[in-house]
N, C-alpha and C positions, 0 to 999 in steps of 0.2 A: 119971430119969437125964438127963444130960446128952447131946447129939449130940454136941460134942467141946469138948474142953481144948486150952488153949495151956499149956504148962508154959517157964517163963521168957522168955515172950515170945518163943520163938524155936522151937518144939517142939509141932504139930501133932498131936493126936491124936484118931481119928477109926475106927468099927468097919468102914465097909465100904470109901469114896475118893471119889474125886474127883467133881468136875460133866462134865457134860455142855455147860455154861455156862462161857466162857472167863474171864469177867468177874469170878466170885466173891470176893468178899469177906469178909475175919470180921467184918464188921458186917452182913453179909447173914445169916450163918448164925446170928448171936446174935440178930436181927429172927424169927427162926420160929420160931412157935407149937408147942412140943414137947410140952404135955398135948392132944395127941388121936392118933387111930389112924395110924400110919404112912402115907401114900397110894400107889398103885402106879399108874402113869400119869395122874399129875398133869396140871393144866393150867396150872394157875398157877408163877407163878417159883418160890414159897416150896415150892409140891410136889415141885417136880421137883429143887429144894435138897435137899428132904428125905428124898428117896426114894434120892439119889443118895449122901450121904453113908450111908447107910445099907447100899446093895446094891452099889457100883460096885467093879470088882477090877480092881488094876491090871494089866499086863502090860509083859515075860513072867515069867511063874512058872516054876514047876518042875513043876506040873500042867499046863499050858499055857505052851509055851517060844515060841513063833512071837509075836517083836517085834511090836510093835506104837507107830506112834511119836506119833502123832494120840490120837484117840479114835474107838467107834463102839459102835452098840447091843449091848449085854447078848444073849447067845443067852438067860440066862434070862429075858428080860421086862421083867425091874427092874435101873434103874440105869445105866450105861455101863463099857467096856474102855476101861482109857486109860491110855498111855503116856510115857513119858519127856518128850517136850517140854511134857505137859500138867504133868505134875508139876513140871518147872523153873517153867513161867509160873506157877502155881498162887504156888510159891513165891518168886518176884519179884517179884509185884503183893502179897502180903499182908508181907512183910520176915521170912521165916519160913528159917530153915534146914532143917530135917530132917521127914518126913511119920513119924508112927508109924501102921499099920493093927493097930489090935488084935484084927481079925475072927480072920486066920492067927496 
């Protein structure tokens, strides 16, 4: 399976969120290697891409309401929390309007 779809060029879809890496690009994330085992504290760029789209939850939830507007490490381990201005920049460097998380 894929790590994520764009559906009409404008519509991000992705199971777990965002980077921990301001910088990301969807040519970043189509460059990594998806036939092997998921990584969980990566070292490499492509790792911590991949681990992150994978585990990262946004915030705030409804499970977890305390805003958040940055980012910061995951209590569980893998991935990052990351907030509203991650997810604006996220989506004005790649020309994307809307993030879909299909983990929730």
């Amino acid at each position: 399976l894929p790590l994520s779809a764009l559906i009409q060029e404008r519509i991000f879809v992705c199971h777990g969120g965002l980077f921990r890496n301001e910088n990301v690009r969807l040519d970043h994330i189509r460059m990594i290697n998806r036939k092997r085992e998921p990584p969980l504290e990566g070292t490499t760029p492509e790792d911590r891409i991949y681990e992150d789209i994978l585990w990262s939850d946004p915030r705030p939830t409804a499970t977890y309401p305390r805003p958040l507007r940055f980012k910061r490490q995951s209590d569980r381990g893998a991935g990052c929390e990351f907030g509203q201005l991650v997810t604006d920049r996220f989506c004005a460097i790649n020309q994307i309007a809307l993030i879909v998380r299909s983990h929730e």
